[in-house]
Wavefront OBJ file of the C-alpha trace (Angstrom):
o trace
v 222.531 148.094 79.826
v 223.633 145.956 82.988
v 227.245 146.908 84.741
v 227.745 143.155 84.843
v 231.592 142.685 83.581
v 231.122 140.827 80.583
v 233.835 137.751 80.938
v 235.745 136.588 77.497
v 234.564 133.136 76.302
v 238.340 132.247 76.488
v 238.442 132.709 79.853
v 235.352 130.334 80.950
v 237.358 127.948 78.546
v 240.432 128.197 80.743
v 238.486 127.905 84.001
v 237.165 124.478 83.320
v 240.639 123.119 82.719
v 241.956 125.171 85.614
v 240.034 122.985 87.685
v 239.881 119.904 85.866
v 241.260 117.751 88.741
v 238.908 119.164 91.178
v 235.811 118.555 88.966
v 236.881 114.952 88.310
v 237.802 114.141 91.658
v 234.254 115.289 92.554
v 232.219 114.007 89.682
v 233.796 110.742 89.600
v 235.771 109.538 92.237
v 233.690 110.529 95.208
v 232.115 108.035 97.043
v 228.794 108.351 97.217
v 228.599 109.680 93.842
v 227.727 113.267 93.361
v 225.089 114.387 90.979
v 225.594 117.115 88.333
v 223.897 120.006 90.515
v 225.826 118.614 93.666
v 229.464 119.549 91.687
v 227.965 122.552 90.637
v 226.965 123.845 93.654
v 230.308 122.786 95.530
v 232.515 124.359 92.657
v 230.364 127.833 93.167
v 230.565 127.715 96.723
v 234.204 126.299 97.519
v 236.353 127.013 94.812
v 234.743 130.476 93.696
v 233.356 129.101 90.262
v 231.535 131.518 88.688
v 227.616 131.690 88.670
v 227.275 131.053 84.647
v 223.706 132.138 84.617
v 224.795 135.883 86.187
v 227.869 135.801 83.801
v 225.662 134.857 80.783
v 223.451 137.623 81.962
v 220.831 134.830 81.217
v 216.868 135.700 81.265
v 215.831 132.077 81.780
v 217.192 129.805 84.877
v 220.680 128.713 84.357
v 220.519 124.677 83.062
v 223.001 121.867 84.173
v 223.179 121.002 79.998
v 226.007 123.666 80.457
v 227.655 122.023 82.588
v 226.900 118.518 81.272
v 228.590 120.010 77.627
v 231.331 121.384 79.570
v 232.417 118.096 81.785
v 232.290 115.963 78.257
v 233.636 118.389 75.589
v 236.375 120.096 77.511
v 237.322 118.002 80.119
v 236.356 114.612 78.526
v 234.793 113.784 81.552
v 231.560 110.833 81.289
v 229.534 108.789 83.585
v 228.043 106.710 81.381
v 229.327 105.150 78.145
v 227.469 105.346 74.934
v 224.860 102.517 73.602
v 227.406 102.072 70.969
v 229.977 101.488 73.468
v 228.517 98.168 75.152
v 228.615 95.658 72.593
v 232.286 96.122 72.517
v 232.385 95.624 76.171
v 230.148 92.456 75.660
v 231.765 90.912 72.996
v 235.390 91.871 75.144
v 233.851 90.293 78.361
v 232.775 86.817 76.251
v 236.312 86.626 74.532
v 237.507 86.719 78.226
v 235.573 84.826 79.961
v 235.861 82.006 77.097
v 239.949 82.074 78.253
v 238.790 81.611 81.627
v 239.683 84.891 82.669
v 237.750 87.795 84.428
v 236.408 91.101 83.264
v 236.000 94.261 85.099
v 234.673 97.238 83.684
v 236.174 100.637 84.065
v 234.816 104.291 83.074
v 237.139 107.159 83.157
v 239.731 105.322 85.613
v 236.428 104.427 87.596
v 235.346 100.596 87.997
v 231.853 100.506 87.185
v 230.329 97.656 89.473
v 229.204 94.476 87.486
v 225.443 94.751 88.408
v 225.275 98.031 86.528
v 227.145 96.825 83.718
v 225.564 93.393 82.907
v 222.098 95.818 83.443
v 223.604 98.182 81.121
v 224.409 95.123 78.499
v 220.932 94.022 78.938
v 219.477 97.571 78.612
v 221.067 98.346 75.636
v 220.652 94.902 73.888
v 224.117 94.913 73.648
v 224.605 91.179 73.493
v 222.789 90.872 70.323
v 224.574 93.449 68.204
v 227.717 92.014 69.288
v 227.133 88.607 68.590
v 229.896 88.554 65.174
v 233.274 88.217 66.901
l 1 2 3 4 5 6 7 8 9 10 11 12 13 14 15 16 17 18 19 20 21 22 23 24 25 26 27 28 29 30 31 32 33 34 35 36 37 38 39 40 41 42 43 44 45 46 47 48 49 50 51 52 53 54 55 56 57 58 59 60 61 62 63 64 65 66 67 68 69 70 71 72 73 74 75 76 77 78 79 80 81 82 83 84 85 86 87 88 89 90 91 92 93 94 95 96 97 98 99 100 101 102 103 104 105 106 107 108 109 110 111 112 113 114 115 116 117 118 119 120 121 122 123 124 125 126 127 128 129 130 131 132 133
């Protein structure tokens, strides 16, 4: 049996909200963006996050899915909206633009830049499932 101190699942809850502000500031405001393993590795070395794959007492390499689960469930924290989520953006850009007015896009208090989101539109076919409006 390992000495490892076992940590209650409550308190890895309360750690991700603890630093909520420090995680989004990070994930999403930075400029350049910071990948998942980039956070992860600043959190463990600046702000004394724990190592989840030593508190785990994990066998196989620790994943970023953790973390990924984490950032969304707890902290409602996303980079990227859901396929289901641009045809409401199209169809809200076209009802705009049709009173002459200008659309930005915004994820998480985060402007997403219009190249990415007209690719996204595309890339999703998003403009023909939200034709009906």
């Amino acid at each position: 049996m390992s000495d490892e101190r076992q940590v209650p699942a409550e308190d890895l809850d309360d750690i991700w909200v603890q630093h909520a502000s420090v995680i989004r500031g990070l994930y999403l405001q930075r400029q350049p963006r910071l990948s998942l393993r980039e956070v992860r590795n600043i959190m463990m070395k600046e702000h004394a996050f724990p190592d989840f794959k030593s508190v785990f007492l994990m066998v196989e390499m620790w994943m970023l899915p953790t973390w990924e689960t984490k950032l969304r469930d707890k902290l409602g924290l996303r980079k990227k909206l859901k396929k289901t989520d641009w045809p409401i953006v199209w169809r809200h850009c076209v009802q705009r633009g049709h009173r002459g007015k200008r659309s930005a896009v915004y994820l998480q208090g985060v402007p997403v830049p219009s190249k990415r989101a007209w690719a996204e539109i595309r890339r999703q076919d998003a403009r023909a499932s939200g034709k009906h409006g």
